[in-house]
PAVOFI-853582 format. One line per 2 residues: their letters; for each residue y, x, z of C-alpha. Coordinates in nm, 4 decimals, m for minus. Example, Ala and Ser with C-alpha at 12.3 -4.5 7.8 and 13.67 -1.06 7.14 Angstrom:
BEGIN
as = m0.4500,1.2300,0.7800 ~ m0.1060,1.3670,0.7140
***
This chain:
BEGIN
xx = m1.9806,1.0753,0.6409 ~ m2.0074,1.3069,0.3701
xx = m1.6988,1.5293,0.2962 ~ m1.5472,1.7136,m0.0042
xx = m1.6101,2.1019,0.0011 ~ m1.4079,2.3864,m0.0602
xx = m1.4095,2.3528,m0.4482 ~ m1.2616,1.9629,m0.4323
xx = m0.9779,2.0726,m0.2150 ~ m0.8662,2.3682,m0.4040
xx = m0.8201,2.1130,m0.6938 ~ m0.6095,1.9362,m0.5247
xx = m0.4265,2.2303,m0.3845 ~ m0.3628,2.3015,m0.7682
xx = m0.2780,1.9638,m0.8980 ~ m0.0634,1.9393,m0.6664
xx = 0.1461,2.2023,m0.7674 ~ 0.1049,2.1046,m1.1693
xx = 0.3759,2.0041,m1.3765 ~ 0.2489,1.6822,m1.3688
xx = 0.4690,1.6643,m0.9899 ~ 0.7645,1.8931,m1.1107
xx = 1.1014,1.8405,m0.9632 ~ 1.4473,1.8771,m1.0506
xx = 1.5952,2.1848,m1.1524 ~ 1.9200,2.3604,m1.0484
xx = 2.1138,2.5726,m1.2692 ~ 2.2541,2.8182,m1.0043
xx = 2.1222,3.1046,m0.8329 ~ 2.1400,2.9579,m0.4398
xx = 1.8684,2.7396,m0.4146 ~ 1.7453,2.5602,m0.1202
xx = 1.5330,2.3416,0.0760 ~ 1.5787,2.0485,0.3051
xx = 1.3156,1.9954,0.5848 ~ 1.3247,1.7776,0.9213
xx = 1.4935,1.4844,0.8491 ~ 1.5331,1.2964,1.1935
xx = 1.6727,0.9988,1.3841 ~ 1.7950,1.2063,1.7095
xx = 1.5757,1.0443,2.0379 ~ 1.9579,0.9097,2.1624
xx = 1.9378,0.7141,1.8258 ~ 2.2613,0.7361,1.7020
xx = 2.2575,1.0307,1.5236 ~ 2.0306,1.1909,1.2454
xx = 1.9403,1.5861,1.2245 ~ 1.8146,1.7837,0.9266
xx = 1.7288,2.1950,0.8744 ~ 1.8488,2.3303,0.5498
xx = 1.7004,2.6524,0.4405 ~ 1.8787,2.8743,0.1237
xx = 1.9778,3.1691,m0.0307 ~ 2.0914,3.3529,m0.3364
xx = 2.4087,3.5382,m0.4701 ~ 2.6849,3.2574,m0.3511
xx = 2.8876,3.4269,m0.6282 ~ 3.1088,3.1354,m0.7821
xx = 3.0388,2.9348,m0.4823 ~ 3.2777,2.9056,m0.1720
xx = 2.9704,3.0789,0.0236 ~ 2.9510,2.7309,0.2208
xx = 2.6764,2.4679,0.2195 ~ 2.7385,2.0658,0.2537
xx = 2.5388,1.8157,0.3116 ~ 2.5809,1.4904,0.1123
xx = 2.4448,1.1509,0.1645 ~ 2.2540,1.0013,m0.1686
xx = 2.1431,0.6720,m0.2623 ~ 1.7740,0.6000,m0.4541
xx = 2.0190,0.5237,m0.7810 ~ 2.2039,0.8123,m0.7578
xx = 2.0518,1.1128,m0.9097 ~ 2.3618,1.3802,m0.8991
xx = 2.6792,1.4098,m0.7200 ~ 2.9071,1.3568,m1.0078
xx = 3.3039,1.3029,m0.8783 ~ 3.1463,1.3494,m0.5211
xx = 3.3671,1.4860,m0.2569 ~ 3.2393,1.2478,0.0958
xx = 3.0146,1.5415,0.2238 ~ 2.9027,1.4440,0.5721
xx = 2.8839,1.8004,0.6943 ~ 2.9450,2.1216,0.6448
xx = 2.7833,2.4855,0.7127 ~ 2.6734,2.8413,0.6363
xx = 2.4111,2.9870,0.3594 ~ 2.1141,3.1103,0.5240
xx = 1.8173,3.0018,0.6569 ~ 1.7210,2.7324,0.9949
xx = 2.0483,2.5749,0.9276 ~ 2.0756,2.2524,1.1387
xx = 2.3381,1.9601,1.1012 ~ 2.4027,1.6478,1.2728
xx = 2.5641,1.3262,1.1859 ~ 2.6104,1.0074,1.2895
xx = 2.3598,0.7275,1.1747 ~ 2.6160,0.4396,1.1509
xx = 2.8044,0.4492,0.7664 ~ 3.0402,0.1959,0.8717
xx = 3.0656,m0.1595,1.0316 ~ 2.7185,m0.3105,0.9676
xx = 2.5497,m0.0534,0.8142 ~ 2.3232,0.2109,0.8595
xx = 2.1970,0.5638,0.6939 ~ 1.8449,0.4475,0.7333
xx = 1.7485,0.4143,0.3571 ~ 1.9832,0.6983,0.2842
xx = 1.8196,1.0348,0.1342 ~ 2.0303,1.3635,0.2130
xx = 2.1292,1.6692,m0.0039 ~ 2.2270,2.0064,0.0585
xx = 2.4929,2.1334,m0.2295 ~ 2.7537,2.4406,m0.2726
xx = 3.0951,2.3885,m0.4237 ~ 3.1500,2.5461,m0.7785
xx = 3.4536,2.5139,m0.9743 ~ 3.5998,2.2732,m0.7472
xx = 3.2854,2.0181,m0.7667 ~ 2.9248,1.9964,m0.5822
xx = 2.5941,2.0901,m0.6821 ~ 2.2886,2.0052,m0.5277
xx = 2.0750,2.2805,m0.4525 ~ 1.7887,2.0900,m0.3736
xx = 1.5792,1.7635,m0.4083 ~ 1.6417,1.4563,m0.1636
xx = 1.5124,1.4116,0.1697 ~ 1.4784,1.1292,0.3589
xx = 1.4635,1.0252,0.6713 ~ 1.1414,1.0591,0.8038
xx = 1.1319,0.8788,1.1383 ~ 1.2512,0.4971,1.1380
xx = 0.9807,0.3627,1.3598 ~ 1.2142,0.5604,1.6469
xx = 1.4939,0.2909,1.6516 ~ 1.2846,m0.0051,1.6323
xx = 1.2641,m0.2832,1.9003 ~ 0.9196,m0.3788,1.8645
xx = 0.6289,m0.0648,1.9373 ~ 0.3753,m0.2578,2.0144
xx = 0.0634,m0.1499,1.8570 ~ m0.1016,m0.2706,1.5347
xx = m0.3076,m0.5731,1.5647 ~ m0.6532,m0.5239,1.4650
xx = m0.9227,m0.7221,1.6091 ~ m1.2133,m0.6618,1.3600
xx = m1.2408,m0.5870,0.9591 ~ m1.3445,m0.9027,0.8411
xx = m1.0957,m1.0407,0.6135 ~ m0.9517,m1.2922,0.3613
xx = m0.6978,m1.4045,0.1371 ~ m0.6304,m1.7471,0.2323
xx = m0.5206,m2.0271,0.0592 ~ m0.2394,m2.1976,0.2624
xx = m0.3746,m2.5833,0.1647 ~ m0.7290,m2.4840,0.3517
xx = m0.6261,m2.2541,0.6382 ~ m0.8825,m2.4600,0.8628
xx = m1.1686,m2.3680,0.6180 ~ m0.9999,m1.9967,0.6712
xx = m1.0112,m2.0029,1.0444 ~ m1.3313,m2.2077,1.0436
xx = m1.5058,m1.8717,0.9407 ~ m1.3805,m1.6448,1.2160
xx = m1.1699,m1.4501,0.9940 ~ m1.0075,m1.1358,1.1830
xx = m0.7878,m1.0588,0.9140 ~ m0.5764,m1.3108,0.6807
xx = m0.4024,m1.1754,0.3264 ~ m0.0766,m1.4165,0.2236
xx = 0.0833,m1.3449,m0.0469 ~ 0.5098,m1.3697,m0.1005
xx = 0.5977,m1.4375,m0.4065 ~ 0.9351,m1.2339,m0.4263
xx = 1.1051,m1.3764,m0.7395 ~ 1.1318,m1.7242,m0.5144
xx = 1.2939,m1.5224,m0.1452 ~ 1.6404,m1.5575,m0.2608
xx = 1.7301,m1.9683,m0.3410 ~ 1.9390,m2.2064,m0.1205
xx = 1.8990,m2.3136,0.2828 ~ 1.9137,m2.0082,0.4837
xx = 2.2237,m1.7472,0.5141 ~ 2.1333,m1.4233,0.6087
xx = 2.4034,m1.1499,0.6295 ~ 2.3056,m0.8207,0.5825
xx = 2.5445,m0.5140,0.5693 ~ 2.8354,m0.6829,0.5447
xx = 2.6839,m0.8889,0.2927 ~ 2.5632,m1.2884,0.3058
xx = 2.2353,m1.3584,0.1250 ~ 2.1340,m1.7071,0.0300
xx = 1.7846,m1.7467,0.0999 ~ 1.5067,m2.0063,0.0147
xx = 1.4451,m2.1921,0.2522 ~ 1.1382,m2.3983,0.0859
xx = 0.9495,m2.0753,0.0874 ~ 1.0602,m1.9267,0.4190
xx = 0.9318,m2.2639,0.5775 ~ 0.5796,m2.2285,0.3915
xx = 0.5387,m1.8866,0.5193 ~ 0.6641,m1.9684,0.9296
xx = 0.3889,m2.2146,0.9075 ~ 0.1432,m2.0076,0.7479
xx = 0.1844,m1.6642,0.9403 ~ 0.2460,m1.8551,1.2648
xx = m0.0681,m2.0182,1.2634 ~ m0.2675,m1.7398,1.1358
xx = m0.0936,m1.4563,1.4135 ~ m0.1232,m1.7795,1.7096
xx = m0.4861,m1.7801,1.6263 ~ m0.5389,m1.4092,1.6619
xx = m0.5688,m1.3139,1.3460 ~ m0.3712,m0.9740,1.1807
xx = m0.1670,m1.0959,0.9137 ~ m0.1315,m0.8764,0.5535
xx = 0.1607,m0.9662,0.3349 ~ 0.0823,m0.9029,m0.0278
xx = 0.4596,m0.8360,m0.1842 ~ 0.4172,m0.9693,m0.5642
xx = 0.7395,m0.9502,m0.7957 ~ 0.7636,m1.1842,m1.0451
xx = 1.0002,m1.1702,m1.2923 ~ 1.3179,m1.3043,m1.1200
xx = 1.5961,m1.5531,m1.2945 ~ 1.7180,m1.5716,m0.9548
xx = 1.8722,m1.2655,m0.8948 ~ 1.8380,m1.0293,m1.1617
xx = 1.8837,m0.7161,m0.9955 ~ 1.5800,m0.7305,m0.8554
xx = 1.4032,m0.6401,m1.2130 ~ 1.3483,m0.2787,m1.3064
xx = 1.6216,m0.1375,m1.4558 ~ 1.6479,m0.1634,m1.8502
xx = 1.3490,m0.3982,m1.8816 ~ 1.3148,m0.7352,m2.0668
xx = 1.0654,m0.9887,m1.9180 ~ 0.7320,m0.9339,m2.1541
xx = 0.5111,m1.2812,m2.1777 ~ 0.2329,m1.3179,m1.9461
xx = m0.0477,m1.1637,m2.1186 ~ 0.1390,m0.8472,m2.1182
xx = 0.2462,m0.8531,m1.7322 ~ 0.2505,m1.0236,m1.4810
xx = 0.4798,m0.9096,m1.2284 ~ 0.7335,m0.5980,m1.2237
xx = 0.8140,m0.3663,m1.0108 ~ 1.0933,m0.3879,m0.7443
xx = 1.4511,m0.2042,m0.8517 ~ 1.6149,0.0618,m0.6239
xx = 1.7771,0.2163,m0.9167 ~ 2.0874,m0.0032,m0.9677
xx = 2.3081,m0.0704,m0.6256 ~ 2.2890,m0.4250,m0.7020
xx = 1.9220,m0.4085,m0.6964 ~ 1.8589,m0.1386,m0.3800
xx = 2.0974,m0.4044,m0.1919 ~ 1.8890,m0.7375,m0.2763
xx = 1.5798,m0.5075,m0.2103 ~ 1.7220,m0.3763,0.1310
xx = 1.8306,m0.7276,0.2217 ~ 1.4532,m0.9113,0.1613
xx = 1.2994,m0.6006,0.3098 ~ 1.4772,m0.6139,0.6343
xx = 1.5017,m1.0125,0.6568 ~ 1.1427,m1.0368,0.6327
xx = 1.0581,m0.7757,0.8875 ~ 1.2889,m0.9262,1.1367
xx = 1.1931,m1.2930,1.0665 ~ 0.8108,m1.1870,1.0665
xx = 0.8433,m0.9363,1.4333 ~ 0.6148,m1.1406,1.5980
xx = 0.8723,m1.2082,1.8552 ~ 1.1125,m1.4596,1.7457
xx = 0.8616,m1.7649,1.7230 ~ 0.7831,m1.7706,1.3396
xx = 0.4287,m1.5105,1.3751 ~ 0.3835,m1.1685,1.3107
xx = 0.3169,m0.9942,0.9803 ~ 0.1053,m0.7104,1.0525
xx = 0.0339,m0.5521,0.7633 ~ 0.2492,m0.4600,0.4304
xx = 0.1180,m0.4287,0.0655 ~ 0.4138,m0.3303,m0.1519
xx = 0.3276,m0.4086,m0.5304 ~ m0.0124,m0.4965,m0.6705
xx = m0.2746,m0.2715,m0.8072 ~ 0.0167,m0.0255,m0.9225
xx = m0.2350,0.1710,m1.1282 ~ m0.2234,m0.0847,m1.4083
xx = 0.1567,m0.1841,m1.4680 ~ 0.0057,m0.5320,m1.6217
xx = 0.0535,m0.6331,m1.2085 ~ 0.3961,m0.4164,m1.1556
xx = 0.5798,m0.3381,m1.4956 ~ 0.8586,m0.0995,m1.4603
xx = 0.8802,0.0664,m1.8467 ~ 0.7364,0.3203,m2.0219
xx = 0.6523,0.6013,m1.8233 ~ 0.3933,0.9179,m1.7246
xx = 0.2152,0.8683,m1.4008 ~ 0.5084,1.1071,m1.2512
xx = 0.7956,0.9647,m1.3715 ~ 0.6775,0.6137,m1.2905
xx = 0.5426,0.6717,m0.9409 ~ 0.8542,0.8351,m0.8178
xx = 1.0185,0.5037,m0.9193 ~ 0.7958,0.3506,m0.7768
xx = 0.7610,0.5596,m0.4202 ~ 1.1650,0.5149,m0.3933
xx = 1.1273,0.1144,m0.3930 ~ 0.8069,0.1817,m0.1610
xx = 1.0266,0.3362,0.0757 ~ 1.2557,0.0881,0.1537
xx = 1.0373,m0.1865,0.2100 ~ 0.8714,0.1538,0.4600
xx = 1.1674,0.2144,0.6360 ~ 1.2892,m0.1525,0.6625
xx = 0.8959,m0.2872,0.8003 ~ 0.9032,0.0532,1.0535
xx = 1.2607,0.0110,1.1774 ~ 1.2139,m0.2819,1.2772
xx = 0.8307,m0.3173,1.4097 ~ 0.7176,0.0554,1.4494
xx = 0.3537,0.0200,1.4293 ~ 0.3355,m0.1911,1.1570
xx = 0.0788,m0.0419,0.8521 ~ 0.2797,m0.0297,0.4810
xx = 0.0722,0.0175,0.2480 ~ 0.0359,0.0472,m0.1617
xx = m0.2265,m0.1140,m0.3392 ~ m0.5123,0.0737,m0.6340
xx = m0.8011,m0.1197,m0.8257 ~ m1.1397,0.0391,m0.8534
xx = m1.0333,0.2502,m1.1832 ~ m1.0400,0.5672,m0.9806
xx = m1.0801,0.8406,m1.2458 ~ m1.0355,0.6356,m1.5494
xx = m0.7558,0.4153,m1.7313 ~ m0.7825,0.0483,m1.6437
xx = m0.9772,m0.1018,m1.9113 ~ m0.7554,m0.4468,m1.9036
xx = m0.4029,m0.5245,m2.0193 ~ m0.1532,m0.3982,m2.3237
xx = 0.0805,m0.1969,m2.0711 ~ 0.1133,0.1173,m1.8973
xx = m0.2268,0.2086,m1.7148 ~ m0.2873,0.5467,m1.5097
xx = m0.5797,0.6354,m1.2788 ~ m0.5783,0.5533,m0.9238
xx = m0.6353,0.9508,m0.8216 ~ m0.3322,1.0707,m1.0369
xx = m0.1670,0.8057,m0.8806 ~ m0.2165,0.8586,m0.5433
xx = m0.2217,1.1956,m0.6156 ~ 0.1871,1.1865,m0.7666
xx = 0.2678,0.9185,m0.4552 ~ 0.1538,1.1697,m0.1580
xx = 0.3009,1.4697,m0.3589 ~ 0.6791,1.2811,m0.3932
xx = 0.6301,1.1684,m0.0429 ~ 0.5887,1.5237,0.0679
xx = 0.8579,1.6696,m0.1408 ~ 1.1299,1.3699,m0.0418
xx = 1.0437,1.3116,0.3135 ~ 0.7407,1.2128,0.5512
xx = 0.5583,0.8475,0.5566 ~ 0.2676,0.7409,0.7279
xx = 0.1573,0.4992,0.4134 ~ m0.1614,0.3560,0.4223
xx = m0.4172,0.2660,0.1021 ~ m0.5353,m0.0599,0.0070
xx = m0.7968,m0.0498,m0.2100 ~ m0.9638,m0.3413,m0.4308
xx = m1.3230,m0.2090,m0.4984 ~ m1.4628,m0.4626,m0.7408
xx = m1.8180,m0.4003,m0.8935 ~ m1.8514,m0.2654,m1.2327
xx = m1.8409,m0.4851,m1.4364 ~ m1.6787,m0.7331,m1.2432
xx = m1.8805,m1.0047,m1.4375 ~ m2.1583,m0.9029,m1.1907
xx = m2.2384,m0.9057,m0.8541 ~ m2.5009,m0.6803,m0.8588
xx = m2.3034,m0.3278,m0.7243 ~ m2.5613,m0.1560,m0.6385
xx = m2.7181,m0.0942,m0.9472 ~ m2.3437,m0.0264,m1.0708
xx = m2.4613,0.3677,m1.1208 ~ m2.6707,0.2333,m1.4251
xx = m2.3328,0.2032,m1.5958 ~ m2.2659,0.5705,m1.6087
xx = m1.9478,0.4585,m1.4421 ~ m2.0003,0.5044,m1.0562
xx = m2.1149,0.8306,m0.9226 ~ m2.0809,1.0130,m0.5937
xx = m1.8556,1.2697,m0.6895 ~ m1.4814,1.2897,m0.6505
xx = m1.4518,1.2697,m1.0387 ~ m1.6187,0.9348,m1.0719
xx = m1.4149,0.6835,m1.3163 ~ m1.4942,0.4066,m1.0519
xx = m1.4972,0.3668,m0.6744 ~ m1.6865,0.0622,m0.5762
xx = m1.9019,m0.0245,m0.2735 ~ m2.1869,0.1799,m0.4773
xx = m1.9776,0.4738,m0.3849 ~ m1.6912,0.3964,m0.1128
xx = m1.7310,0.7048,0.0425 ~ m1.5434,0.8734,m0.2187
xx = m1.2390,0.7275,m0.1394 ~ m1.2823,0.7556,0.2834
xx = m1.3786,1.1355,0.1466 ~ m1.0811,1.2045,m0.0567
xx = m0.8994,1.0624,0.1916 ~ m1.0040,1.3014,0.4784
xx = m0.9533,1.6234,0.2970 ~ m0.6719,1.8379,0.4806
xx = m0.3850,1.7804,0.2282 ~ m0.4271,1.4122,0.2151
xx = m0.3938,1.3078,0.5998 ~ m0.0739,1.2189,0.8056
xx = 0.1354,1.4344,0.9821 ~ m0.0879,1.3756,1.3103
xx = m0.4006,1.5470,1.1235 ~ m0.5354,1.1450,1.1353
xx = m0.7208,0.9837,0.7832 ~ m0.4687,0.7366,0.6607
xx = m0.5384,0.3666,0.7105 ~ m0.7448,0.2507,0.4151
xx = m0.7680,m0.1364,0.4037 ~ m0.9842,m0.3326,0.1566
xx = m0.7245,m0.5901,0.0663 ~ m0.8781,m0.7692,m0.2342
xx = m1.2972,m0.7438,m0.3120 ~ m1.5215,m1.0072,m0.4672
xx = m1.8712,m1.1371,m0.6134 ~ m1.9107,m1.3658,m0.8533
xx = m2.1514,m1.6386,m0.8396 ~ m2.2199,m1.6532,m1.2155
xx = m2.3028,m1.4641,m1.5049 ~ m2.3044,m1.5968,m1.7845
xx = m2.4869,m1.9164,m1.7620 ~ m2.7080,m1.7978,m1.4869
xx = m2.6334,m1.9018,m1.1277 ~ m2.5447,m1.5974,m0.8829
xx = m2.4944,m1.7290,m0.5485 ~ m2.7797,m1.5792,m0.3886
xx = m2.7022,m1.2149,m0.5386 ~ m2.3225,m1.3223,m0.4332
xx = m2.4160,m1.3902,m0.1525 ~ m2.6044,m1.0928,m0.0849
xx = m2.3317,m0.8631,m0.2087 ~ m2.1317,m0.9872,0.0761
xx = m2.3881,m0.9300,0.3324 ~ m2.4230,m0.5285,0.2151
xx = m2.0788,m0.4563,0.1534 ~ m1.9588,m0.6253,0.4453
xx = m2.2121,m0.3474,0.5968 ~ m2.1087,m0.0919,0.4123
xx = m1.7512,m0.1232,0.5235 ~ m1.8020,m0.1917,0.8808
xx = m2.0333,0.1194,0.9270 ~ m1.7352,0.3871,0.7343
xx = m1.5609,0.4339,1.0353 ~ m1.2315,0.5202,0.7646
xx = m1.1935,0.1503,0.6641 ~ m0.9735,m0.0463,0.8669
xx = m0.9965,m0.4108,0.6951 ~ m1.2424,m0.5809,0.4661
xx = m1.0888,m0.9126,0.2637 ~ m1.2185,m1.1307,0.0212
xx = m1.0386,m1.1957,m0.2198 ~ m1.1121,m1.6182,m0.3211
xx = m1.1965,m1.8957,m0.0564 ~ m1.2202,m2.0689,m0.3786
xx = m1.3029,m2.0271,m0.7297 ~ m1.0101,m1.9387,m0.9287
xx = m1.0044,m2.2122,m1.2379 ~ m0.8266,m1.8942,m1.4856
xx = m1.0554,m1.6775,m1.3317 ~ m1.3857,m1.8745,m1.3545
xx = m1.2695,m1.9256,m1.7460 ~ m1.3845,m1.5329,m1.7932
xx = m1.6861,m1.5768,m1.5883 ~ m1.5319,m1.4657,m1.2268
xx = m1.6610,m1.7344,m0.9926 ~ m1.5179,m1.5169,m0.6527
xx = m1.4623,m1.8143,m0.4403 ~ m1.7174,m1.8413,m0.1506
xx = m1.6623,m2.2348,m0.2289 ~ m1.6552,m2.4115,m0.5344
xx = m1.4461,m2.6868,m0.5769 ~ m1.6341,m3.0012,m0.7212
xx = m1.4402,m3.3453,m0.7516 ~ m1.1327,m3.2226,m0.5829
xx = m1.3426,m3.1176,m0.2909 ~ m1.4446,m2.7779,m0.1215
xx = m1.7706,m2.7233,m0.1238 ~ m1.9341,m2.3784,m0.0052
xx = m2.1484,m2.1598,m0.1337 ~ m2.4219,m1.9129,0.0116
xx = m2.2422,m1.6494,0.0600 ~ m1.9727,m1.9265,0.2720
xx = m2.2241,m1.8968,0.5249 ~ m2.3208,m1.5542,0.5383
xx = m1.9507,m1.4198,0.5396 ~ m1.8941,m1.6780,0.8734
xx = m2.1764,m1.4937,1.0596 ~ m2.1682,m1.1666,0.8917
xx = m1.9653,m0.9930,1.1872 ~ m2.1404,m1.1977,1.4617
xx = m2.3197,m0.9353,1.6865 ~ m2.6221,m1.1850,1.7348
xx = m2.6156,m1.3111,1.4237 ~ m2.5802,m1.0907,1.1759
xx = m2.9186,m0.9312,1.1247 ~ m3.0612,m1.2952,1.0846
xx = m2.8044,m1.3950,0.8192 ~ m2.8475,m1.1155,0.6253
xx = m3.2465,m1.1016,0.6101 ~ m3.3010,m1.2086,0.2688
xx = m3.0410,m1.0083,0.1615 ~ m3.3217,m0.6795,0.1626
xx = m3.5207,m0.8401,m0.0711 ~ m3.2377,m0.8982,m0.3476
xx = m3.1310,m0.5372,m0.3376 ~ m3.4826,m0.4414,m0.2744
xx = m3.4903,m0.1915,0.0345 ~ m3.6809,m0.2773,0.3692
xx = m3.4188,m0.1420,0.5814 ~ m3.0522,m0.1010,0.5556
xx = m3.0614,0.2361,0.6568 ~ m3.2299,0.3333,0.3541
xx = m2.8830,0.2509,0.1997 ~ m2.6602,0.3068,0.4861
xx = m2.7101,0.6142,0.6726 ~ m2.6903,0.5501,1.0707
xx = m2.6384,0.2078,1.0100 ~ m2.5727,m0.0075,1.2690
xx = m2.5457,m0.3689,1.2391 ~ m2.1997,m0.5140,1.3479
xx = m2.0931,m0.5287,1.7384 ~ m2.4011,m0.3213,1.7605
xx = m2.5325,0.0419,1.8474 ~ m2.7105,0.2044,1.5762
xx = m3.0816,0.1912,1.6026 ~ m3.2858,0.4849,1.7072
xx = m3.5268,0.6351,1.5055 ~ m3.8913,0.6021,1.6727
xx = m4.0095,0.9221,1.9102 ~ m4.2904,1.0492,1.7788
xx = m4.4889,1.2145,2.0155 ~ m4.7310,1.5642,1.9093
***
């Protein structure tokens, strides 16, 4: 795999510390930091290090630790500290995890402050806690039996399952959770839950996870009449054209409760242990680059990611707490190093993006988040990607405005560089959780180049040993799609009936050791190359060793 040099990682190094990621800042002279925020290994107890210093004049010369929630910013008429110590530097403190009957610090950041004038100031940004997989019941490891992926349609699942699938994307439409039929307590709290949906998805994840396959739930907010505290804060529903859905809303308690309460029924219900399947796999939010799919105001890419890392976090902590292994993941489009050229709303490129997420991780507390990408071509309106460089769009450096299968190695790149990886030194999971070909263009008929496109790029993602998941993104066409000439379904539906297209077959036997070279034959002629390695460098076909080069003998 080709990696970034020296030169791509010193820009990141200094973006990085930009003002695009500044932080709060504190009016005093002792200053701070707060590192090592940890669920002890008896847990029932959390631990965190406090570093400061400075002239404590005006202070009491004493620090104190304060518990703060996402929708608190300050500590305003604050005097609950939860401990209390000396200025100076390796300072540890331990408290207990339990707040109170029913409830626990676990979505709780911490603070370090000194007393001035009889009130607190924080001397430092929030931390939080950085280990909830240690408390949870479940470690089994992730499921992941293959790449080879969809996102099914719940009325066809046997069509789904009929093509071998090894990954399954279901989407949960979170403005219908809360309704009527299910009570669920929750801190102290009783939730009304609908039970209409609940019962669609126990039948839908169950029979997906029973059959083997790893389950990704696709977490889309809608605007919600239901419970109105889960909208952003200070927003108005827009119409359609202008977004879709919204972004979830930690910034209110009303809202960080409902959130905290869906979040941690939906982990628990979904555990793989309790009889209703197992959800794998977490994508919080849709394509957040382009706010037309998660609305949250009017923002800069740092003020709006932060809002939106905070909300990310508690579905994090809530999906880690309860099944450690589980992969929670947020969710880019192909715009890499360009605006989104679609919708009226807030639009930011997927780098700067990613790039504020990891940096706000890092300065408010460790999580192992994973990437899903959607790498359409460019344009989308055809299925041709590989000649997607004629566009002056797609390139092979870390700069290029669009990261397709052309180029995917510039994400799996990116992603390797030192500053970008998890605390372990591992390359974060990267799934492909939404990719498609059309069969049309215009008024010509593209299913053999659509089908073709899902030969190579199935290829191209099973040979980057950085991509965990591959799904398509239509069984079927998509009738509001197909009206702006986006035929992604590998089946049409004619007459009320299914009815497949080439590239039906070819995804079915794509990932089938013996069959795979066979099914994608004509697929070399389309693109044009004799051999796939002339694309694909040490290309192997699926379930199968790369091929040796001949031995010439001198």
């Amino acid at each position: 795999m080709r990696v970034l040099g020296k030169k791509s990682i010193g820009f990141l190094s200094a973006l990085a510390m930009s003002a695009l990621f500044s932080f709060a800042a504190f009016a005093h002279s002792v200053t701070g930091k707060i590192h090592d925020v940890n669920i002890t290994s008896n847990k029932e107890s959390i631990s965190l290090t406090v570093d400061s210093s400075g002239d404590s004049t005006g202070t009491d010369g004493s620090i104190y630790i304060f518990e703060i929630k996402p929708y608190q910013n300050d500590l305003t008429g604050r005097r609950d500290f939860l401990a209390k110590g000396n200025i100076g530097q390796d300072q540890k403190f331990t408290f207990t995890l339990h707040a109170g009957p029913g409830e626990l610090r676990l979505y709780s950041a911490f603070v370090p402050a000194v007393k001035v004038n009889g009130h607190y100031e924080m001397i430092s940004d929030r931390r939080y806690i950085e280990n909830p997989e240690i408390v949870a019941e479940n470690q089994d490891p992730a499921l992941n039996p293959g790449k080879k992926g969809l996102r099914v349609d719940p009325n066809i699942l046997d069509d789904a399952l009929s093509l071998n699938i090894k990954h399954a994307g279901v989407d949960i439409p979170t403005q219908r959770f809360f309704g009527n039929g299910i009570s669920y307590t929750y801190e102290n709290k009783t939730y009304k839950i609908n039970k209409e949906l609940i019962d669609q998805l126990d039948a839908e994840v169950k029979r997906l996870s029973d059959s083997g396959v790893a389950v990704t739930a696709i977490l889309l907010n809608a605007w919600n009449e239901t419970v109105p505290e889960l909208n952003p804060k200070g927003v108005t529903e827009l119409p359609k054209e202008q977004a879709v859905y919204y972004g979830f809303n930690v910034e209110s308690e009303g809202g960080f409760r409902a959130v905290k309460a869906m979040a941690s029924f939906l982990a628990k219900r979904y555990n793989g242990k309790n009889g209703h399947g197992k959800i794998t796999n977490w994508v919080v939010g849709n394509e957040i680059n382009n706010q037309y799919w998660n609305y949250m105001g009017d923002y800069d890419v740092s003020a709006y990611t932060v809002r939106f890392q905070r909300a990310f976090r508690v579905f994090y902590t809530a999906m880690k707490s309860v099944s450690a292994n589980d992969n929670i993941m947020f969710s880019i489009d192909h715009y890499w190093n360009m605006f989104p050229e679609a919708a009226p709303v807030g639009k930011y490129k997927g780098k700067d993006i990613m790039l504020a997420f990891h940096n706000y991780e890092a300065a408010e507390g460790y999580m192992d988040y994973g990437l899903a990408l959607h790498p359409y071509p460019y344009p989308m309106t055809s299925p041709n990607f590989w000649d997607d460089d004629k566009t002056g769009k797609v390139n092979d450096s870390i700069d290029s405005p669009v990261v397709n299968f052309k180029n995917l190695h510039v994400i799996t790149d990116f992603m390797q560089l030192p500053a970008m990886r998890n605390r372990k030194g591992e390359v974060r999971k990267i799934f492909l959780t939404e990719e498609g070909f059309t069969s049309t263009q215009g008024k010509k008929d593209k299913t053999t180049e659509q089908a073709a496109a899902v030969a190579y790029s199935y290829f191209i993602a099973d040979n980057n040993p950085y991509i965990s998941a591959y799904l398509m993104s239509r069984q079927e066409d998509n009738e509001d799609e197909t009206k702006h000439g986006l035929a992604f379904g590998l089946s049409s539906i004619v007459n009320h009936k299914l009815v497949p297209k080439p590239a039906h077959e070819v995804f079915k036997w794509i990932d089938n050791p013996s069959a795979t070279e066979g099914i994608a034959d004509f697929a070399r002629a389309v693109i044009g190359i004799d051999r796939w390695d002339q694309l694909i460098p040490g290309f192997h076909f699926p379930g199968r060793e790369a091929e040796k080069p001949d031995v010439i003998n001198y």
